[in-house]
C-alpha positions as a Python dict, from the first residue, in 0.01 Angstrom:
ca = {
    (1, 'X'): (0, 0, 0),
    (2, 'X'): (-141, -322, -135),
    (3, 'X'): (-373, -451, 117),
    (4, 'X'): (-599, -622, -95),
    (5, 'X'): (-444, -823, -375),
    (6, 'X'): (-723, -994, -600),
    (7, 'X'): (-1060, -934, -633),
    (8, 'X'): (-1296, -1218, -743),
    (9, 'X'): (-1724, -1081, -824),
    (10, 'X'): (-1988, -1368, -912),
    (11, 'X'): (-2364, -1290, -990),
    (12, 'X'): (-2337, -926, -811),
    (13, 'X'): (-2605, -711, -937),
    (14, 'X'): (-2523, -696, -1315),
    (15, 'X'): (-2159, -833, -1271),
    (16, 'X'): (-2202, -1215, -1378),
    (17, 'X'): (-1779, -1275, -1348),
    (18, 'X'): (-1518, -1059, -1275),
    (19, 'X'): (-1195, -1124, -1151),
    (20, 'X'): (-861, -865, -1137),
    (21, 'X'): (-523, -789, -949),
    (22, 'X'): (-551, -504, -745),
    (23, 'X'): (-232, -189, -681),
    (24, 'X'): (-206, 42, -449),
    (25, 'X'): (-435, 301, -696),
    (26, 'X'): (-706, 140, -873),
    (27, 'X'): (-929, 333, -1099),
    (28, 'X'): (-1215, 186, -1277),
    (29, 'X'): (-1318, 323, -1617),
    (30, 'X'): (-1583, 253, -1838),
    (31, 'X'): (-1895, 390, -1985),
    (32, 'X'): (-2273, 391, -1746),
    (33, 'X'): (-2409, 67, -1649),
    (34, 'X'): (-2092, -137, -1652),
    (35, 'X'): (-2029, -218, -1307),
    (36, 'X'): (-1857, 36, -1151),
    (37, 'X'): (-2010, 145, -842),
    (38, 'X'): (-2116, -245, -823),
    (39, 'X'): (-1715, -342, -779),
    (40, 'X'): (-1661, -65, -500),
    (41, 'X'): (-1963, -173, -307),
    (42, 'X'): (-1902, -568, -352),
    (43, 'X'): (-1537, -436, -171),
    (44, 'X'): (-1720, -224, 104),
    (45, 'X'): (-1903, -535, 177),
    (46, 'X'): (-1661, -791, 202),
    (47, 'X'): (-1403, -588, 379),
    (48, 'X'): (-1646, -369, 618),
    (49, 'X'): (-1769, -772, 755),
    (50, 'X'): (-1443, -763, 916),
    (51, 'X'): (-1631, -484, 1171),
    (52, 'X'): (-1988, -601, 1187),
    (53, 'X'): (-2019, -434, 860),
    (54, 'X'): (-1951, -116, 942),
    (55, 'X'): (-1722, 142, 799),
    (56, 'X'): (-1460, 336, 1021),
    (57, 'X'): (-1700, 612, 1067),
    (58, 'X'): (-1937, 340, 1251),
    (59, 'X'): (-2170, 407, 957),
    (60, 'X'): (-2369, 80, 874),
    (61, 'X'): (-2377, -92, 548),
    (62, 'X'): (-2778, -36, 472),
    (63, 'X'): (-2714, 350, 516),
    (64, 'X'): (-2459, 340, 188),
    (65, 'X'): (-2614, 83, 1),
    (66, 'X'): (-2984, 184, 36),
    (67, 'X'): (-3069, -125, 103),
    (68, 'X'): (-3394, 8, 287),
    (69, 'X'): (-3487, 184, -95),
    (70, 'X'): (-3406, -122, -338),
    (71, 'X'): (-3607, -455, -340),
    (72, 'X'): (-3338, -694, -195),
    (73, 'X'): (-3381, -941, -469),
    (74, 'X'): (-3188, -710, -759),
    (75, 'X'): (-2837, -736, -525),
    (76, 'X'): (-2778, -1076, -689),
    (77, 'X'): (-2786, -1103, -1068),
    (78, 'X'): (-3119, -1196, -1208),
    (79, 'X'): (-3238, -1581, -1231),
    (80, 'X'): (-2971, -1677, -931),
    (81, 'X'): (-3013, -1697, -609),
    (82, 'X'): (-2649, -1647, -480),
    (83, 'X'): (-2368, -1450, -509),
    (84, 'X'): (-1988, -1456, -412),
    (85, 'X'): (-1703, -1191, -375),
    (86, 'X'): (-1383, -1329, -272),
    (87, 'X'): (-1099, -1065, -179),
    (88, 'X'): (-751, -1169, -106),
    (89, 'X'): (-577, -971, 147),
    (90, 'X'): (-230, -987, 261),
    (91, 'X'): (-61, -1314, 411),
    (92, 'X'): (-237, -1511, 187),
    (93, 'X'): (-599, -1453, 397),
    (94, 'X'): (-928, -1506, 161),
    (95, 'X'): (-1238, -1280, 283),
    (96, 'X'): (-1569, -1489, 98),
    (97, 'X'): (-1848, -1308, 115),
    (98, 'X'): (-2207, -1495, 28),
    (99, 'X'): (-2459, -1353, -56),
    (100, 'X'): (-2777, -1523, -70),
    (101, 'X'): (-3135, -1466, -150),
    (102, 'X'): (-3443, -1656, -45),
    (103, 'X'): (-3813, -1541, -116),
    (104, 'X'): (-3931, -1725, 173),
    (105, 'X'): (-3823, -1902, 453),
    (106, 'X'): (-3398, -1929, 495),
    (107, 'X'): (-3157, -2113, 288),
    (108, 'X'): (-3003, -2438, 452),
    (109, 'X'): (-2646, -2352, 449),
    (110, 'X'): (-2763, -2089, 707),
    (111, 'X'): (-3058, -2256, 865),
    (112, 'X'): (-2883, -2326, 1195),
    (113, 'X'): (-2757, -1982, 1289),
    (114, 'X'): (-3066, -1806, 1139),
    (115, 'X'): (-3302, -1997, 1366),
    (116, 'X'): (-3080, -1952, 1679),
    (117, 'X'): (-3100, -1618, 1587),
    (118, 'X'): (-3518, -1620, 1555),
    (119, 'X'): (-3584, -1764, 1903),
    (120, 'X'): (-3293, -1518, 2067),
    (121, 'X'): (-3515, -1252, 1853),
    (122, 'X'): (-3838, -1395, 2094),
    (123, 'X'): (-3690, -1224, 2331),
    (124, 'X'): (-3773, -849, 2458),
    (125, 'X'): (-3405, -703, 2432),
    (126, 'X'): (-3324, -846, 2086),
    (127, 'X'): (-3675, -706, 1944),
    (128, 'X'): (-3597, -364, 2015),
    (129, 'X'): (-3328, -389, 1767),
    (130, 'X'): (-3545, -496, 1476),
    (131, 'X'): (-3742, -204, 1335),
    (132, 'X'): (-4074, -269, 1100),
    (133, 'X'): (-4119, -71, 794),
    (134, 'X'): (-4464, -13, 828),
    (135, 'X'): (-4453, 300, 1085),
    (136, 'X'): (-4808, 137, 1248),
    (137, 'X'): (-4595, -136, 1377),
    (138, 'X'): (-4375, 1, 1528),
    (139, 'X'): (-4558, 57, 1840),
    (140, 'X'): (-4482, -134, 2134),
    (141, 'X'): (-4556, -471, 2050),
    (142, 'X'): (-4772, -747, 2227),
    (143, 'X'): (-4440, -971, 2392),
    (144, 'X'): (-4324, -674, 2508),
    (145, 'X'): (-4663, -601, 2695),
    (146, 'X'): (-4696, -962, 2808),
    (147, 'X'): (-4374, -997, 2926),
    (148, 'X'): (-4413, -720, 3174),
    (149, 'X'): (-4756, -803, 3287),
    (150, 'X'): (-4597, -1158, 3356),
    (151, 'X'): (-4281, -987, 3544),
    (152, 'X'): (-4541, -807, 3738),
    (153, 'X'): (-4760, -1101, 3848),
    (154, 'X'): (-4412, -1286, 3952),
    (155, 'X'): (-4320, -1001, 4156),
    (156, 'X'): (-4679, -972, 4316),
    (157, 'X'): (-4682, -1351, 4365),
    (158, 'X'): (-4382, -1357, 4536),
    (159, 'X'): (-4541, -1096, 4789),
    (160, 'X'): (-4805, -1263, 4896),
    (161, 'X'): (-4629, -1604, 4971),
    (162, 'X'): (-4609, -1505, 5316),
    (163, 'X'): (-4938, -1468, 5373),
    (164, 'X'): (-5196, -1707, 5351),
    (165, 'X'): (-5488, -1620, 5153),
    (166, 'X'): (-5475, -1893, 4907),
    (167, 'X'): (-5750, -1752, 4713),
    (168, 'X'): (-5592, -1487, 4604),
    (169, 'X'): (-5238, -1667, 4527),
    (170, 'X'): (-5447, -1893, 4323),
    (171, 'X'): (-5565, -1636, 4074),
    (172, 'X'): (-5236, -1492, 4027),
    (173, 'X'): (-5127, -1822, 3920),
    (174, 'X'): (-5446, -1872, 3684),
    (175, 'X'): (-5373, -1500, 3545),
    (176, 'X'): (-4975, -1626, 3514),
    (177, 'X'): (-5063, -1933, 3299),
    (178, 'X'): (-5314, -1734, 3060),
    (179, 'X'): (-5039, -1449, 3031),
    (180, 'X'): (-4788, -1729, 2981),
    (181, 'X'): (-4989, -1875, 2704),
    (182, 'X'): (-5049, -1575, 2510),
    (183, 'X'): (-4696, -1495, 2537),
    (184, 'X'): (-4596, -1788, 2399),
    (185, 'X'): (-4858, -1770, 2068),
    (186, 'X'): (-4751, -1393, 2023),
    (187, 'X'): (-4402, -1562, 2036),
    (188, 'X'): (-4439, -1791, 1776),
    (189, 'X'): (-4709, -1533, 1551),
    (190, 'X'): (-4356, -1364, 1584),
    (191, 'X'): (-4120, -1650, 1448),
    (192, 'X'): (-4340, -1690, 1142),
    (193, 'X'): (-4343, -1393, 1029),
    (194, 'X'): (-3932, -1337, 1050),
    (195, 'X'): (-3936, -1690, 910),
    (196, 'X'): (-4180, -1623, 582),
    (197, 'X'): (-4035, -1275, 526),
    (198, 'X'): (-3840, -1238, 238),
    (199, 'X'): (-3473, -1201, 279),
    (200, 'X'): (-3098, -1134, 142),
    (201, 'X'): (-2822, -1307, 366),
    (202, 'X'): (-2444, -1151, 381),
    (203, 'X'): (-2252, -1403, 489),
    (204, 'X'): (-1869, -1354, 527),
    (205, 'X'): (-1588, -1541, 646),
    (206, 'X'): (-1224, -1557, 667),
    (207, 'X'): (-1008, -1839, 563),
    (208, 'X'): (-1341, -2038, 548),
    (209, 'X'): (-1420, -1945, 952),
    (210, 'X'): (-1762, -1794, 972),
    (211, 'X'): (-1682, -1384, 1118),
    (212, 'X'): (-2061, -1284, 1014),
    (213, 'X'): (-2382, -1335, 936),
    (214, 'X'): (-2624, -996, 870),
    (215, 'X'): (-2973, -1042, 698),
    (216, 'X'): (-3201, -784, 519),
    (217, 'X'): (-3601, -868, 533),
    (218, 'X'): (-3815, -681, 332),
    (219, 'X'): (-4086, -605, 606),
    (220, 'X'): (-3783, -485, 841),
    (221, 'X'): (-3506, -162, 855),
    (222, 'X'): (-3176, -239, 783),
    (223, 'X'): (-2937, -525, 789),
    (224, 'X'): (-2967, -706, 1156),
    (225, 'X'): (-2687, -876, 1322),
    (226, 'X'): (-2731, -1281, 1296),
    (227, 'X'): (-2381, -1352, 1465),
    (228, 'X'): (-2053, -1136, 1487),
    (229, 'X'): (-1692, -1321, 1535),
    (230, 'X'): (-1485, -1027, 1596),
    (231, 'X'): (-1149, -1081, 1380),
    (232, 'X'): (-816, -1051, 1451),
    (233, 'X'): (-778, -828, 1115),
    (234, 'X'): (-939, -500, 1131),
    (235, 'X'): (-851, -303, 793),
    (236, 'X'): (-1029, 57, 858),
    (237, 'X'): (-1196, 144, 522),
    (238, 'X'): (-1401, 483, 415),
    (239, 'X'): (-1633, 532, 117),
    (240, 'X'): (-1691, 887, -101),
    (241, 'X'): (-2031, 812, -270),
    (242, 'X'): (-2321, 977, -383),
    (243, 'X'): (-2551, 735, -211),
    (244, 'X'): (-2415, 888, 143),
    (245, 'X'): (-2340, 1247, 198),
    (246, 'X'): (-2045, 1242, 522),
    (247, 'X'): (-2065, 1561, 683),
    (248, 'X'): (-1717, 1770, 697),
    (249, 'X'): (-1740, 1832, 1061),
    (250, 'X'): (-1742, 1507, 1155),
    (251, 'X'): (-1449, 1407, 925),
    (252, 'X'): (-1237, 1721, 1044),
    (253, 'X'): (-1355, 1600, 1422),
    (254, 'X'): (-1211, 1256, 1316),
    (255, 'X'): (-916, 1414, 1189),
    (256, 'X'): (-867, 1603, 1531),
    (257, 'X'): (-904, 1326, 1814),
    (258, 'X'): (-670, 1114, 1617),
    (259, 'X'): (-426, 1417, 1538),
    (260, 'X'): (-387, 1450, 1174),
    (261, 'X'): (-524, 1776, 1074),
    (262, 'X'): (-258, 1931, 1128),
    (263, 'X'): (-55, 1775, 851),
    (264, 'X'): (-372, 1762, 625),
    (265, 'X'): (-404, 2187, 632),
    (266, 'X'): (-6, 2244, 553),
    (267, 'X'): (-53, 2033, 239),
    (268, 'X'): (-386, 2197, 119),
    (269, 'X'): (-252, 2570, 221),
    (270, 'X'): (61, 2473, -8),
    (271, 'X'): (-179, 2397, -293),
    (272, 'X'): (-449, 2628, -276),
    (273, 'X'): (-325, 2989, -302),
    (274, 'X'): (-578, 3165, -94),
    (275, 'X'): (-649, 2883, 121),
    (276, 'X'): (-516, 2937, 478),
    (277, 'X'): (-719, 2717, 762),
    (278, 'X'): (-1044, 2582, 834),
    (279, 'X'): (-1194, 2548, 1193),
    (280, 'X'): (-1526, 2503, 1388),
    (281, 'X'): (-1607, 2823, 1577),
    (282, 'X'): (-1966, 2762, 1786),
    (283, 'X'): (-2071, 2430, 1646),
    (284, 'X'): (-1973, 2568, 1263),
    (285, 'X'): (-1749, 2495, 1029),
    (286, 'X'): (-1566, 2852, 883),
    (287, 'X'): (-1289, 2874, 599),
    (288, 'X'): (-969, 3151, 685),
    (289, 'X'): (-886, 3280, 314),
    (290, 'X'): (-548, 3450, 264),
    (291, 'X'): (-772, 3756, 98),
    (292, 'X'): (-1006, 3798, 351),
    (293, 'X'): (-927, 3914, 708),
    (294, 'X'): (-1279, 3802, 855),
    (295, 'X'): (-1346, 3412, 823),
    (296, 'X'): (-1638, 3270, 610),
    (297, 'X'): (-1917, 2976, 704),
    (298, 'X'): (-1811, 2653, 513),
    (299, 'X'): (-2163, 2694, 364),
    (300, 'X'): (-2050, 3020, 185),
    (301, 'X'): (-1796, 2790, 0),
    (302, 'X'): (-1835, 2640, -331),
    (303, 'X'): (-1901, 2287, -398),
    (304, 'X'): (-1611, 2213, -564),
    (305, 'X'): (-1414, 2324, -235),
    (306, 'X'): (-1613, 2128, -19),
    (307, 'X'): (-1547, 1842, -205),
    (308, 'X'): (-1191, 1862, -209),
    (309, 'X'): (-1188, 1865, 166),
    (310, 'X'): (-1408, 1618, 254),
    (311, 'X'): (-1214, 1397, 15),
    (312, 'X'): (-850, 1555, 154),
    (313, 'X'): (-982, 1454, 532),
    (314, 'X'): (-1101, 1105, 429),
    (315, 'X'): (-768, 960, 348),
    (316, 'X'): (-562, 1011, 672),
    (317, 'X'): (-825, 845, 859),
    (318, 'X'): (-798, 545, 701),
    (319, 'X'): (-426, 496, 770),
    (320, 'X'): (-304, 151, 620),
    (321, 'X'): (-724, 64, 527),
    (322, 'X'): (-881, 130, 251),
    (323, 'X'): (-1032, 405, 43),
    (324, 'X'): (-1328, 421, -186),
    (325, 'X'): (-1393, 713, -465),
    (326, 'X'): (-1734, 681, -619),
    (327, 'X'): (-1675, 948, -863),
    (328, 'X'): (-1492, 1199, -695),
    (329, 'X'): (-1450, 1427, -985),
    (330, 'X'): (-1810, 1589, -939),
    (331, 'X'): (-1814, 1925, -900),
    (332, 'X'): (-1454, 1971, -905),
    (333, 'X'): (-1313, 2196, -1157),
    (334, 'X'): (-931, 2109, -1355),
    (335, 'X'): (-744, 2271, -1051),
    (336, 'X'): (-949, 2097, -782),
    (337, 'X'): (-876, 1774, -971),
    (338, 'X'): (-475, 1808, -1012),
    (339, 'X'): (-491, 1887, -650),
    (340, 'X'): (-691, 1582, -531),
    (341, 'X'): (-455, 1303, -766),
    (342, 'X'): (-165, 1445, -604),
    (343, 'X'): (-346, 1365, -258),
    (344, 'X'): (-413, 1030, -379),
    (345, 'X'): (-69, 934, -486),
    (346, 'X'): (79, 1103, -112),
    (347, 'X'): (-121, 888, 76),
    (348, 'X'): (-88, 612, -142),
    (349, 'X'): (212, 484, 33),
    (350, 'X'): (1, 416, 338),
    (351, 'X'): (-386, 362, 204),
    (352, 'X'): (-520, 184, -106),
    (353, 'X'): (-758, 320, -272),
    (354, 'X'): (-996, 212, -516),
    (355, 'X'): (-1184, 470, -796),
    (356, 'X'): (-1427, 450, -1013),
    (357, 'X'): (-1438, 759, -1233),
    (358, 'X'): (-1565, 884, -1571),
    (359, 'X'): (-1338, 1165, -1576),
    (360, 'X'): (-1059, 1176, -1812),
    (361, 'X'): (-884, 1475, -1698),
    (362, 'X'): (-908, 1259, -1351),
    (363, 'X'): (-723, 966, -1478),
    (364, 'X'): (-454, 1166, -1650),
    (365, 'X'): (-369, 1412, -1352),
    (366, 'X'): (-328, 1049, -1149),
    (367, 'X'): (-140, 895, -1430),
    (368, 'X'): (99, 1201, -1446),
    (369, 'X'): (158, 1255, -1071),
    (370, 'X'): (222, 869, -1055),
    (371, 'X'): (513, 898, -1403),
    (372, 'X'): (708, 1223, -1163),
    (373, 'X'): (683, 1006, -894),
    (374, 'X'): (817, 652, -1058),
    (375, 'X'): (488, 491, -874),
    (376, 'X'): (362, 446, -1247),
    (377, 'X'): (371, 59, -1193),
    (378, 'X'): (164, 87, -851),
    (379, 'X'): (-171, 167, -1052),
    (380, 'X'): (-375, -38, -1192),
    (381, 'X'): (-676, 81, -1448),
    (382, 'X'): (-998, -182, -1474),
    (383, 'X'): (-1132, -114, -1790),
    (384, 'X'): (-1488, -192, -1850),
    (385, 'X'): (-1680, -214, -2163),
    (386, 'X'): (-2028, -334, -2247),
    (387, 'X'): (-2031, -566, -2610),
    (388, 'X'): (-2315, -577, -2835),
    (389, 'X'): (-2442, -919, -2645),
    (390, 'X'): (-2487, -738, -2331),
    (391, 'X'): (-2114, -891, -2232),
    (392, 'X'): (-1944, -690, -2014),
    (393, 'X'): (-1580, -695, -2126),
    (394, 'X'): (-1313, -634, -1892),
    (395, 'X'): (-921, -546, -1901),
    (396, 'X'): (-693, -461, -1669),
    (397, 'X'): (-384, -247, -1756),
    (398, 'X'): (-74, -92, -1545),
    (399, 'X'): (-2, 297, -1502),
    (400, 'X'): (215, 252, -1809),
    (401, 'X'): (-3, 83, -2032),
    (402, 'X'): (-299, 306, -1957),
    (403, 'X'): (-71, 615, -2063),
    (404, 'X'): (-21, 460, -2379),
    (405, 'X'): (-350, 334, -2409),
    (406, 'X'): (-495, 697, -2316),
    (407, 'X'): (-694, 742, -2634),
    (408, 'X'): (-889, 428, -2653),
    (409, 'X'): (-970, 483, -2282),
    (410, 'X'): (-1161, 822, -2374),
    (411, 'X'): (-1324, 670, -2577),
    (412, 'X'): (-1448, 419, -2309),
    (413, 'X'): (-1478, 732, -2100),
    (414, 'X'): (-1722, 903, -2334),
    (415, 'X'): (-1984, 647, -2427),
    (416, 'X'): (-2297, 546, -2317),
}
């Protein structure tokens, strides 16, 4: 399945230009510090705006990307201020994606929705939502104080209306105003500081109509929601990286409510010998083994295993969306990996999936499945290599090519 078709990175991290056709298996090669994991997230971005920026596991954007752990400023390349990834998906639709970053204040292309957004943000309900770094601040704050002591002078005020000491209405009116006032100056302390923070905007839309707007401030937790169109397209997508850690019950839940394990466990007990079921007995996960006539705890199992699955499960949830392998092949051994390029290429038909690898043995198990299957010609390799000028050079070959080119690629594969 080909649901995205080109790929277009500007000024992303340390990926100054980079364009490519996509298949339905893409795996990106090349040595460290060439890009890699920069082209899967720069796709997690600009496809995940689609749903608020979410993945299909309702896990937010900041929560793969660290943006909480990395100064905002090093997600565009250094000396700009903006960058752009521009995905075409099918029917011709272009997904831009903006990203821009402003040490202080906002930039103007945004400056409308980002200040509609501040003085919504005055408001109690909105402020909950917006988290401060610094734990000591994140104690109720002064609006929300004010703006209860103010609901509770209304409220008394209202009482006494009907009767008539006007005394005592009168200081509840004084008492209103001076709350009032000191609302309003904790108010605008408030806009100030959202307004001088530093900041990295993510602005996406589709077919040049604006679908989102999130922005990161360096003072504040995660990305927060400027505006939200919700689209018409909704293409489910699911990352493997190292930067998150998805927990196999919640993927074999997943897999339950929307009635795929089933078909998942036939194909792994056909390719693991002594593999016969995995279930959750009292809140934990246990493996069945065909030697064993007493189930083990998941924990018990071997990383390589528990990679596999989590990586088996991932797939089928994504049904015609997209998947992302940040190097998959860690800690699986050679069987492990024959097994998990045969899953690719089954699932193929109905998910794209995008891989960035270093392992060799990887590429070739995909490569061969792909040549028994004639789906050669549906997978594309993005080879990356860094010149002596710092260049990042960039090539993109079919399934065939790649097999013939299998040497060089190594090569790639092995450097630094």
């Amino acid at each position: 399945m080909e649901i995205i078709k080109e790929v277009k990175i500007s000024n992303y991290k340390g990926l100054e230009d980079i364009q490519f056709p996509c298949g339905s298996i893409n795996i990106i090669v090349g040595p460290n510090n060439t890009g890699k994991s920069s082209i899967l997230e720069s796709i997690l971005m600009s496809i995940s705006s689609l749903n608020s920026f979410e993945d299909a596991l309702e896990i937010e954007l900041s929560d793969i990307l660290d943006l909480d752990d990395v100064n905002i400023k090093y997600f565009i390349l250094q000396g700009k201020k903006k960058s752009t990834v521009e995905v075409e998906i099918f029917d011709n639709n272009i997904i831009t994606l903006d990203i821009l970053y402003e040490e202080r204040g906002y930039p103007q292309e945004v400056a409308s929705d980002f200040l509609n957004f501040i003085n919504r943000a005055s408001t109690q309900s909105t402020l909950d939502s917006i988290y401060h770094r610094d734990p000591r601040k994140r104690v109720r704050s002064p609006i929300y104080d004010l703006s209860r002591e103010i609901r509770f002078l209304e409220s008394t005020l209202e009482k006494e209306e009907s009767r008539n000491i006007d005394s005592k209405k009168e200081e509840i009116k004084r008492m209103l105003k001076l709350m009032s006032e000191r609302l309003e100056s904790a108010i605008e302390e408030y806009r100030n500081e959202l307004i001088k923070s530093e900041k990295l905007f993510l602005v996406s839309k589709l077919n040049h109509n604006l679908i989102a707007m999130h922005v990161t401030m360096d003072e504040y937790i995660g990305e927060i929601p400027v505006l939200f169109e919700k689209s018409s397209y909704n293409i489910p997508l699911i990352i493997s990286s190292p930067k998150i850690n998805y927990d196999i019950s919640t993927l074999y839940k997943k897999l339950v409510n929307t009635k795929k394990l089933q078909d998942v466990l036939e194909i792994l007990k056909n390719r693991i010998p002594y593999f016969e079921d995995i279930r959750e007995v009292n809140g934990e996960m246990v493996v069945l083994l065909g030697d064993r006539t007493e189930s083990l705890p998941l924990s018990f199992m071997g990383d390589g295993l528990k990679a596999l699955l989590k990586l088996s499960f991932m797939a089928p949830l994504v049904k015609n969306g997209i998947v992302l392998f940040d190097e998959p092949e860690a800690s699986m051994h050679l069987g492990y990996l024959n097994i998990l390029a045969k899953e690719i290429l089954l699932n193929s038909s109905d998910t794209q999936f995008f891989i960035s690898t270093h392992s060799l043995e990887l590429l070739n198990k995909i490569l061969e499945s792909a040549d028994k299957s004639d789906k050669l010609e549906s997978v594309r390799i993005l080879r990356l290599r860094r010149l002596s000028d710092g260049f990042i050079e960039r090539e993109t070959l079919s399934g065939g090519e790649a097999k013939e080119e299998i040497e060089s690629i190594e090569t790639d594969l092995r450097g630094f």
